[in-house]
N, C-alpha and C positions, 0 to 999 in steps of 0.2 A: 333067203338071207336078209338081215335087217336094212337096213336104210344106211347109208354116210351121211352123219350130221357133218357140222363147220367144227374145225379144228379149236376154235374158241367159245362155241358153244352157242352162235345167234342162230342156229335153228331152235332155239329152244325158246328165242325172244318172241312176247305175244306183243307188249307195247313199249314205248315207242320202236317201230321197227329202226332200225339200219343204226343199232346201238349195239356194243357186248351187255351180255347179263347183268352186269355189276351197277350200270347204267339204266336198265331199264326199270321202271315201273312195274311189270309185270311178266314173269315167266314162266313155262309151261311145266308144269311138276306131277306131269300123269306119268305113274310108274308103268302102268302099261303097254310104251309107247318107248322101244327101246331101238338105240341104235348102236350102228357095227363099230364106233367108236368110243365109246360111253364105257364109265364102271358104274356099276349099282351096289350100291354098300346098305345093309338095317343096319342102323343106325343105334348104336350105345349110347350116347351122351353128345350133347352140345355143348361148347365151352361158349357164352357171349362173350363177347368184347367186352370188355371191363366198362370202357367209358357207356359202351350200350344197355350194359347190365345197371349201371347206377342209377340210367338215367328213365330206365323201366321200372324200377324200383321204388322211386322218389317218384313217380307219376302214379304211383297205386300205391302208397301210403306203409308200401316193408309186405305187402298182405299177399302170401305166396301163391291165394286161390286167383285173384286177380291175377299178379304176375304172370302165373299159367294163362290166363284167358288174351293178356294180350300177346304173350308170341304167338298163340293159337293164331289168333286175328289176324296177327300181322302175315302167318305162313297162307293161310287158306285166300288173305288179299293179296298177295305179292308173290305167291310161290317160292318161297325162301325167307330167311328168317335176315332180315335187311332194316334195319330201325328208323324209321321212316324220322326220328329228330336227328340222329347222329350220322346214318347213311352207312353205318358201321355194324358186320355182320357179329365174325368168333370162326371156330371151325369145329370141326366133330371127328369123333369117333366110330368105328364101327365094323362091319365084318363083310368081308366081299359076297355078293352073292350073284354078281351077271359081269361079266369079261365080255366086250364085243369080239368080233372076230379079230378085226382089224388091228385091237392089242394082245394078241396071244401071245406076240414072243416079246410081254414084256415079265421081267420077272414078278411074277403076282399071279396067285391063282386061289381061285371060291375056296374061301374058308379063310383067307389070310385075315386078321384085323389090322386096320391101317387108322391115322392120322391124317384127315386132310389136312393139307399144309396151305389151302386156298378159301377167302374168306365165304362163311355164309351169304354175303350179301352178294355174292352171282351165282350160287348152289343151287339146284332145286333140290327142295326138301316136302318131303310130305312127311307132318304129323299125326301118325295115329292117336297116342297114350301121351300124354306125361306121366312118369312115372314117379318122378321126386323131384325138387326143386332147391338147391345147396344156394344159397343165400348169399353166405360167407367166402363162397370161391368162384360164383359164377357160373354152375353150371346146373344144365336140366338132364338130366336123365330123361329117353323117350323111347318108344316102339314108334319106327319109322321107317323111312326110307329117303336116301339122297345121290347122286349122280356125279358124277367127275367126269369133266369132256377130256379129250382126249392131249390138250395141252393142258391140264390140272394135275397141280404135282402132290403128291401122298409120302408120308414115310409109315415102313412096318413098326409096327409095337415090338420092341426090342423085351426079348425074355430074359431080362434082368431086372427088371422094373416093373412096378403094378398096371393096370392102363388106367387107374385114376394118377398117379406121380407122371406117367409117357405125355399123358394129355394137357397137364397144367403146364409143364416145361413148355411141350409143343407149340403152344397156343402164344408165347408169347420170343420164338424160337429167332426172328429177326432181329430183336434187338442185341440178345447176347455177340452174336459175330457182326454185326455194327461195332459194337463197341469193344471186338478184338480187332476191326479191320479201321477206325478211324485213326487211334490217337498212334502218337509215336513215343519212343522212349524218352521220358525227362517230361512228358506231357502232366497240365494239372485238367484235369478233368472233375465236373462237377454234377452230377447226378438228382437229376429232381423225381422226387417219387419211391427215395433211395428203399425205401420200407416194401415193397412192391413186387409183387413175381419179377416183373422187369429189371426193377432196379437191384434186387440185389445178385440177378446175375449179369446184368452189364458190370455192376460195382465188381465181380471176381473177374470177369473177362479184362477191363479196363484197367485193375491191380496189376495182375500180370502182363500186360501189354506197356505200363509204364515205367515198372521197374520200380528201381528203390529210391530213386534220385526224382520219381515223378509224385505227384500228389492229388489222390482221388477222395471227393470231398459227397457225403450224402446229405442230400437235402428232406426233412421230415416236418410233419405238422406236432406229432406228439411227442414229447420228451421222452415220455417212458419208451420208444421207441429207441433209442441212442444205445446206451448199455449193451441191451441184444446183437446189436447190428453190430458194435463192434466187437464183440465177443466171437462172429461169424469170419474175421476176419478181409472185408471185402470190401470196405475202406478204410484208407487213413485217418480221416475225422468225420465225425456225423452233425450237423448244425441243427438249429430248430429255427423254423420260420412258416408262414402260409404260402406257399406258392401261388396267389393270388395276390400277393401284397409284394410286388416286384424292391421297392425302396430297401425293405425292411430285408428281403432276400440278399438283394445285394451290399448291403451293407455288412449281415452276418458271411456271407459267401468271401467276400475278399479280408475282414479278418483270420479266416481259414485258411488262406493263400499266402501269407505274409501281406496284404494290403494289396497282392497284385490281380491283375484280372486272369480268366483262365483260357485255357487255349482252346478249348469243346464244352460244351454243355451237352446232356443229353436228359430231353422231358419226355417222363414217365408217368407224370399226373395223369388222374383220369378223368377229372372236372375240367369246365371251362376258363378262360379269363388266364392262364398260366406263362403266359407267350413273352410278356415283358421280362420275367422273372429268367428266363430261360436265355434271354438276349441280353438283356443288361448287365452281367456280370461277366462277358466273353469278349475278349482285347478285337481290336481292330485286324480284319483278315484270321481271325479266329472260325471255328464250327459250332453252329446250333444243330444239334438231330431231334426232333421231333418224332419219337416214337409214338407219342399219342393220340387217339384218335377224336379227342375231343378239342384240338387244335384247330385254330380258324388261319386259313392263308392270311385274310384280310387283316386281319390284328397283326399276326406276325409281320407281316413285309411293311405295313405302313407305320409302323408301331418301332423297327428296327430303322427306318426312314426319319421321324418324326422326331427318334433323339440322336439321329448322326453316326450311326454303329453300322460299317462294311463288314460284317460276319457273313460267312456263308449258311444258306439254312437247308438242311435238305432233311426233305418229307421224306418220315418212316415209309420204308418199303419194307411190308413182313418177310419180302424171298430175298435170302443171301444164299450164294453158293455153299454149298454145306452146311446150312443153316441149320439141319434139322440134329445133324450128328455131332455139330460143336455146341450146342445148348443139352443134348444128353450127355456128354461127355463132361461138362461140368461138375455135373450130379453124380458122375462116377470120378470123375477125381476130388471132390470135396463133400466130406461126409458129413460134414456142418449147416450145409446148401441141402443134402439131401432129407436128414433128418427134419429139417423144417420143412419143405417141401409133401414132408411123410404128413408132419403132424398137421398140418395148414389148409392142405389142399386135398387129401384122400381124405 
């Protein structure tokens, strides 16, 4: 019988020891090398983290044969696909193919295809193949193999949905039920990134969580974006501004409120520098969420400090309790969300 790895997976840590995965530099990604608590999934597809995807991208010039060369790099140095400027992994898809003993009696059995719901950047992952690389939505297609220790949580690919539509939702699955479980009814909430997988399903989550008497505002870089989005129904009003350019945000931002401030923010940008933008336009004792993973503590807290603003800020956690079934459930109650979701991301 195999071995008991740690329920968190630091038998699989090579450096620095007495770290979880997520944390370490380097982890052990031999598939051959299997324990009684472990899944082993071949691997379909990678979704990167958006901000890790941009920031891959813009470092090799848009040029796809690179791109492929650096996750390569980055999997064969690090044992997982973990982006060594943003620290920010993505999750994947793929199809069980090793159950340890010790989860027999969980519901799951070889053959199932699943969603990890836990990032790449504490996964081991071996890459065989790339086999395609989608530019436009972030994800790699690969021939591979990856691991799920035993406190790593998955959801099935639901048979109503493509596993390119299951996976795009999935991947960005924490924010939707953030943004059904922060605001309260009569809330104005304001959305950065409104254009955004993220953002346009916080924006349906957030609608219906404030009601009619509340007011959810989308924040966008490109005009021609407006129209559409509200056409999608999933905000109140769509603004144009750089979310890099905090003055100019909050100036167009509290025109949208009647001149007041808002009660939550929630940034969905996927570039850097966005933190002020996100803080400055949110009343005193108000909510900043920080979905994004290109987010610097340092800027936020000091930044929030620096102009006098008691907001509460709390870091994106991607795992909400039923995260994974009230971000599809969206997409089955709103066929406006889905159709762009069809056209966008498969």
């Amino acid at each position: 019988m195999a071995m008991k790895g740690n329920k968190y997976g630091t038998h699989r840590v090579i450096e620095p020891k007495g770290v979880l995965t997520q944390a370490a530099y380097k982890i052990d990604n031999d598939m051959t090398k299997l324990y009684s608590n472990e899944i082993m999934c071949d691997v379909i597809s990678l979704n990167i983290d958006s901000a890790s995807f941009t920031q891959i991208s813009e470092a090799c010039g848009g040029d796809e044969k690179k791109i492929g060369e650096m996750i390569l790099g980055i999997v064969a140095e690090r044992g997982k696909q973990q982006n060594p400027v943003t620290g920010s992994g993505g999750m994947f898809i793929g199809k069980v193919c090793y159950i340890g003993e010790d989860l027999k009696d969980r519901d799951l059995k070889v053959g199932d295809k699943i969603a990890s719901l836990v990032s790449l950047s504490m996964t081991p992952l071996r890459i065989d193949k790339i086999k395609a690389i989608h530019k436009d939505i972030d994800r790699v297609d690969i021939e591979g193999k990856a691991i799920l220790f035993e406190s790593g949580i998955y959801a099935k690919l639901p048979d109503d949905m493509s596993e390119p539509l299951a996976l795009a939702a999935l991947d960005v699955a924490g924010a939707p039920a953030q943004a059904r479980k922060l605001p309260k009814e009569g809330d104005s909430v304001l959305i950065l990134g409104a254009n955004g997988k993220s953002g346009v399903l916080c924006g349906y989550e957030a609608m219906k969580k404030v009601g009619p008497k509340g007011n959810v505002v989308g924040l966008v870089r490109n005009p021609k974006q407006v129209e559409p989005l509200m056409e999608l129904g999933v905000y109140n009003k769509v603004i144009v501004a750089s979310a890099t350019e905090p003055v100019a945000v909050l100036e167009a931002a509290l025109a949208a409120n009647d001149g007041k401030e808002y009660d939550i923010s929630i940034c969905c940008v996927n570039i850097e520098s966005c933190e002020m933008s996100a803080i400055l336009p949110v009343r005193d004792d108000g909510l900043v969420y920080f979905f994004s993973m290109a987010t610097s503590f340092t800027k936020a807290a000091l930044g929030a400090e620096g102009v006098g603003k008691d907001v509460t800020m709390i870091v994106g956690n991607g795992y909400t309790k039923n995260h994974a079934e009230i971000t599809l459930n969206v997409l089955r109650e709103n066929p406006k969300l889905r159709k762009l979701f069809d056209e966008k991301y498969c």
